[in-house]
C-alpha positions in Angstrom: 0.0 0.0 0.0 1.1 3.5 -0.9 0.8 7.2 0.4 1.5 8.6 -2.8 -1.6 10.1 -5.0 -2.0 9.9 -8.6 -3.0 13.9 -9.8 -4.2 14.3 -13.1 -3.0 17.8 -13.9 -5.2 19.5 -16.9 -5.9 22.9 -18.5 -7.5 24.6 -21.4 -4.9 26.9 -22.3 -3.1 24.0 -23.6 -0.6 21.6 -22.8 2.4 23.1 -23.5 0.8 26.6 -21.5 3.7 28.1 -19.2 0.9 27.9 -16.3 1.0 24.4 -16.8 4.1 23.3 -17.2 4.9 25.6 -14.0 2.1 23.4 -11.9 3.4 20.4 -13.6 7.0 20.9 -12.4 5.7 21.9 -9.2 3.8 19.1 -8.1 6.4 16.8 -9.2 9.0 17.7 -7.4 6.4 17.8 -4.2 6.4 14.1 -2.3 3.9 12.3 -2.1 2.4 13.0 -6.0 2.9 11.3 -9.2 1.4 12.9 -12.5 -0.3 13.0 -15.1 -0.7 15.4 -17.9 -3.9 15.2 -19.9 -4.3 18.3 -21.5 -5.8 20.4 -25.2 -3.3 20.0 -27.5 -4.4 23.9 -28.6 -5.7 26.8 -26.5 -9.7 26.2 -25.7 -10.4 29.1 -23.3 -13.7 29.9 -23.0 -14.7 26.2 -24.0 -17.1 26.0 -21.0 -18.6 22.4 -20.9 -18.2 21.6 -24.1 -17.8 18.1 -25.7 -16.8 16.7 -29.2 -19.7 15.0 -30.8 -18.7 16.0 -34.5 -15.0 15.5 -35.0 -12.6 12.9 -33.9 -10.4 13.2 -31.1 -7.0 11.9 -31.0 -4.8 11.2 -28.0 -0.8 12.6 -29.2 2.1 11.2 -26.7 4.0 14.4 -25.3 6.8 12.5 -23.1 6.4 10.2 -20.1 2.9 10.6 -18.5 2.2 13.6 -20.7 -1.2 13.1 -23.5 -2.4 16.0 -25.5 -6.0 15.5 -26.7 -7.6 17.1 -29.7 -10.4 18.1 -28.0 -12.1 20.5 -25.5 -10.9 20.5 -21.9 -13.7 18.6 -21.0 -12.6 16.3 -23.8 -9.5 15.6 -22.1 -10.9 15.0 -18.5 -13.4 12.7 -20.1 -10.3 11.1 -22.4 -8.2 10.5 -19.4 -11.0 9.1 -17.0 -12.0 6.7 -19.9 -9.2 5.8 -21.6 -5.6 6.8 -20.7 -6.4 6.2 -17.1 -8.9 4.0 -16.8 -7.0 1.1 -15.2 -5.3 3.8 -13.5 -7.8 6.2 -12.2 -6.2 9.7 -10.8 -7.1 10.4 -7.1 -7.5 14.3 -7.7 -7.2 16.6 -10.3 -5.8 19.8 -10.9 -7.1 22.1 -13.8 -4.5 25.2 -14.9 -2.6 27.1 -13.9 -4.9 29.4 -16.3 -3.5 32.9 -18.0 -6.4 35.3 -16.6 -8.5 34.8 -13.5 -11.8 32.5 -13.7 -13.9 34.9 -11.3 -17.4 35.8 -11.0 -19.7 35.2 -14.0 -16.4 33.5 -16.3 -17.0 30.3 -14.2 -19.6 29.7 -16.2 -17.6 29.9 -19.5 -14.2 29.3 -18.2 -12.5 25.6 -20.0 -10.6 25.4 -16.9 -13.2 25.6 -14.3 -15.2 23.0 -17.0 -12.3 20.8 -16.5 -12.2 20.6 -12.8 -16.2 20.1 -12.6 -15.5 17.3 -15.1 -13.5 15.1 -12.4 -15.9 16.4 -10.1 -18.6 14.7 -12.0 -16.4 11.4 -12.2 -16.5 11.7 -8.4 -13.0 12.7 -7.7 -11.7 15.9 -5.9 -11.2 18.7 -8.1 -9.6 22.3 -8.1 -9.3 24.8 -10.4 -6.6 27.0 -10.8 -5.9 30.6 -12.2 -3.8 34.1 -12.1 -6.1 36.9 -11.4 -3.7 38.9 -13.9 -5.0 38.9 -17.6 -1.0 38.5 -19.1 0.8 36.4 -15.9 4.1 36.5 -16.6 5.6 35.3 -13.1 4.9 32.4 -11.7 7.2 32.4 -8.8 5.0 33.7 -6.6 2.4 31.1 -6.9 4.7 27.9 -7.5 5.9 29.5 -3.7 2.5 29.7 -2.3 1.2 26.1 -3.7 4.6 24.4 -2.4 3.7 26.0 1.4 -0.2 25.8 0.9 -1.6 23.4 -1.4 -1.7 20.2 1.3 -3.7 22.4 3.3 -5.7 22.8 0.5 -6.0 19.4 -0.5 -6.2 18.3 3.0 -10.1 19.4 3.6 -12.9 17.2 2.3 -15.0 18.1 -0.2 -18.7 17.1 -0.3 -20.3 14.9 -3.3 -20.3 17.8 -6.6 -18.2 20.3 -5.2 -15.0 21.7 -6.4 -13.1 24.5 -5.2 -12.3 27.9 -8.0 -8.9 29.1 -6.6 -7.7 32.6 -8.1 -4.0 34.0 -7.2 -2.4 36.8 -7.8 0.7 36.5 -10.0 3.8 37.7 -9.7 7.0 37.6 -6.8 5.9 35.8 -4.2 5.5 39.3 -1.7 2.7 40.0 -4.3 0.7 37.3 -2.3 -0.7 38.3 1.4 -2.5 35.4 2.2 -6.0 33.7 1.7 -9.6 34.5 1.8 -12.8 32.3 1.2 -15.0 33.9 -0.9 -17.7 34.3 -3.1 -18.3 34.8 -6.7 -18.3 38.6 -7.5 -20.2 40.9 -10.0 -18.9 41.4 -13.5 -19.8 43.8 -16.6 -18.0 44.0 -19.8 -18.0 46.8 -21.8 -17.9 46.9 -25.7 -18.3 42.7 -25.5 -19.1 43.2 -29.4 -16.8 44.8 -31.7 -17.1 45.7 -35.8 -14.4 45.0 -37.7 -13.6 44.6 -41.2 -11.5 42.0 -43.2 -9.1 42.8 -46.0 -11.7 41.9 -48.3 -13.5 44.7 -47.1 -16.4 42.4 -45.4 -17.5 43.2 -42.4 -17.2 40.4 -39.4 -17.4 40.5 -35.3 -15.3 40.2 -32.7 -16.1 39.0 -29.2 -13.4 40.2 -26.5 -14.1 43.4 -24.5 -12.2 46.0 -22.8 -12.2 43.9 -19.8 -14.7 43.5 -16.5 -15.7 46.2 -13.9 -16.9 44.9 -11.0 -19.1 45.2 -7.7 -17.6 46.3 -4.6 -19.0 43.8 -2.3 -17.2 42.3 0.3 -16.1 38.8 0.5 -15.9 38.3 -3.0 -13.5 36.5 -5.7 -12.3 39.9 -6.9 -12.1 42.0 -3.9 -9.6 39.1 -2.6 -7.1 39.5 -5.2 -7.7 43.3 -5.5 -6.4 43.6 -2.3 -3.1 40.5 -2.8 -5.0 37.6 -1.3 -5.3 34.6 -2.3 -9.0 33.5 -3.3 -10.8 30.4 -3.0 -14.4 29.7 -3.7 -16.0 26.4 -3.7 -18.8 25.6 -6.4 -21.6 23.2 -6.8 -21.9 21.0 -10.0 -26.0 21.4 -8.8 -27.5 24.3 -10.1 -30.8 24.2 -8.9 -32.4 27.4 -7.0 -33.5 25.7 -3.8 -35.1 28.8 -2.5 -37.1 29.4 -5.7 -37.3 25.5 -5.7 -39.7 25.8 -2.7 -41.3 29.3 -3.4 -42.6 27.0 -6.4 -44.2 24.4 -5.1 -47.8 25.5 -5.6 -47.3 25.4 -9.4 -47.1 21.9 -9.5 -50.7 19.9 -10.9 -52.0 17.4 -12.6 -53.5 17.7 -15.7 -53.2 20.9 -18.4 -55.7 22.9 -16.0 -54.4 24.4 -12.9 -56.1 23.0 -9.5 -57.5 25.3 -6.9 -54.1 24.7 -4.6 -52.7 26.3 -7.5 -54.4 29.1 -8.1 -55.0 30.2 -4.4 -51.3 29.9 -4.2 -51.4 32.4 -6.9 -53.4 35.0 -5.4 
């Protein structure tokens, strides 16, 4: 019997991504970790949840215990569960270290956070990881951080469908203060939509923005690494409203006409 877990290390900025390779040379030199790469073999941000259903995909060796997929990041989680790993099943996984933060709103788009929620789906524990500068450039500070930090992390259990959004500031590590648990913030974009024109003179669009503002609540993803913290945010797979859930209730009949329960709950 061994100590050692098996982490399945995973991105969707692509497997040969500075952010991963510097999680990837992190963890293996930690003890106690073997690893494996399963990763795009091309950049997929903004994939969300995405799956292959009209193209092939095709698994291309990297190096020992390194597979690039031709696929989504979801693709590759699903790949390695499935395939590369299925006699060899990974004990957690690690998603990133992603070029831009995954905060607020950009969960729900972000390939990395899709990858993470994918071995959370396969039921096992799952993190995702990302700078909360748009253009990191420095990893130092965060390779630092994870080497004093990320046991901890890993060390508290996480319920059935959860997974836990970490955001961290990049740079020396002085540049981090610490940790906060958070929430997800607020974000607008402005000017999501922009006209352009191609050298043929034909007009096409271009989705990118200037980049987010956000609230100014406290306790959130943003404020945390605003202020040089650390942020961590768990997440539910289950999306479900509970609170509306209930509030609901009286709308439920049998039949296509409503029954009076119904429509006094309606009054």
């Amino acid at each position: 019997m061994t100590d050692t877990r098996h982490v399945l290390i995973s991105n969707d900025d692509g497997i040969d991504a500075p952010g991963l390779l510097a999680l990837e040379e992190l963890v293996r030199s930690m003890p106690g970790f073997r690893v494996t790469v399963v990763a795009p073999s091309d950049q997929q941000s903004a994939s969300s949840n995405s799956l292959t259903l009209t193209a092939p995909l095709r698994i291309i060796e990297r190096g020992p215990d390194r597979f690039a997929v031709t696929g989504t990041p979801t693709d590759t989680v699903l790949v390695a569960m499935e395939k590369i790993l299925k006699e060899d099943q990974p004990d957690l996984v690690l998603s990133g270290i992603n070029h831009g933060p995954n905060m607020g709103e950009d969960v729900l788009y972000s390939g990395t956070v899709a990858a993470a929620m994918e071995g959370t789906m396969c039921g096992i524990p799952s993190y995702a990881l990302s700078t909360s500068g748009w253009h990191p450039t420095d990893f130092s500070g965060i390779t630092e951080f994870l080497s004093h930090t990320l046991e901890n992390i890993l060390a508290f259990p996480l319920r059935k469908g959860s997974l836990l959004n970490i955001n961290l500031p990049d740079g020396p590590p002085d540049a981090i203060k610490g940790i906060r648990v958070t929430k997800l913030g607020n974000r607008v974009y402005q000017d999501v939509i922009t006209d352009k024109v191609d050298p043929h003179g034909r007009p096409y669009l271009w989705i990118g923005g200037r980049g987010p503002t956000w609230d100014e609540a406290d306790g959130t993803d943003n404020g945390a690494t605003e202020a040089g913290y650390v942020s961590i945010t768990p997440l539910l797979v289950d999306l479900t409203h509970y609170g509306l859930h209930q509030q609901m209730q009286h709308l439920n009949q049998d039949g296509l006409a409503p029954g009076p329960e119904a429509a006094a709950g309606h009054e």
